[in-house]
C-alpha positions in Angstrom: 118.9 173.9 121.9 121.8 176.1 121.9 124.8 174.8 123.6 127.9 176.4 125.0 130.5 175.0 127.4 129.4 176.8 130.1 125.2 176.7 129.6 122.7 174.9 127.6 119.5 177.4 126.8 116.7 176.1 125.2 115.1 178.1 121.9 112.0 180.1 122.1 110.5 176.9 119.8 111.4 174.7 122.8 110.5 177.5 125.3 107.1 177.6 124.0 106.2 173.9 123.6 107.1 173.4 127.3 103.5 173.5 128.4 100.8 172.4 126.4 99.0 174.9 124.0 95.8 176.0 123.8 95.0 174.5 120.5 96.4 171.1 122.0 94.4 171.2 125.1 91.1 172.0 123.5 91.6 168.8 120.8 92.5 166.4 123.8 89.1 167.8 125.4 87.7 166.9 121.9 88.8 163.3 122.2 88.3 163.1 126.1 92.0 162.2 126.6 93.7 163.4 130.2 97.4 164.4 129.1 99.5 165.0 131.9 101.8 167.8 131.9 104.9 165.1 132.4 103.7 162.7 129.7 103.6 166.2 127.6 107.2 166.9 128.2 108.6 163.1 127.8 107.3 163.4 124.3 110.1 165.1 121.9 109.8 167.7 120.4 108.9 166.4 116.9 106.0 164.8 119.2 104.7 168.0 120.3 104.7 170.0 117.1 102.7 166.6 115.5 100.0 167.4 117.8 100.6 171.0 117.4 99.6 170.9 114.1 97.4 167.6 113.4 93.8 168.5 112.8 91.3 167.1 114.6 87.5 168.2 113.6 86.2 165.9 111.3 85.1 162.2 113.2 88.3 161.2 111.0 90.6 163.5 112.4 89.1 163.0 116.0 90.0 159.3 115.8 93.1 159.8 114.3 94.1 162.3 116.9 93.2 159.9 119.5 95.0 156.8 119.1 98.0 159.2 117.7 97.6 160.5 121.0 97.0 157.6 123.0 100.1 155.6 120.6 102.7 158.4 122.5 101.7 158.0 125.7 102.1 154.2 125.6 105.5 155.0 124.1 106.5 157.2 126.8 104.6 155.6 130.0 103.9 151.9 129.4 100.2 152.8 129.6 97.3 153.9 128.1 96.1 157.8 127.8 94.3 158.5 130.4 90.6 159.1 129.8 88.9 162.1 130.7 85.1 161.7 132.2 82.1 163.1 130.5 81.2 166.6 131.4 
């Protein structure tokens, strides 16, 4: 974030990870986990880019990516991650 006394204007890194990505949506759909777009931005941004970039095809990865997942949002709401239902 770039900071001046007169405005603070986030970087296009920050800009971009304000919603959550493609590639993070379809791996929550993977591990049937309802991220809400307010848990998304509580998480830092260290947070985001984790998920960003932790794989998740193998069952191994799939599990890991859930409970990484559902171990943030505890962290950031109190509660579990929200399951999604079966489609």
């Amino acid at each position: 974030m770039i900071v001046g006394w007169w405005l603070v204007t986030p970087t296009e890194e920050e800009q971009s990870l304000e919603l959550i990505p493609r590639a993070v949506r379809d791996k929550l759909d993977r591990v049937r986990i309802k991220l809400h777009l307010k848990e998304w931005q509580a998480l830092t941004l260290a947070e985001r880019r984790h998920l960003c970039d932790l794989p998740c095809n193998s069952l191994e990865d799939v599990r890991r990516y859930a409970a990484e997942v559902d171990e943030l949002v505890r962290r950031v709401t109190g509660k579990p991650a929200e399951r999604a239902g079966r489609s």
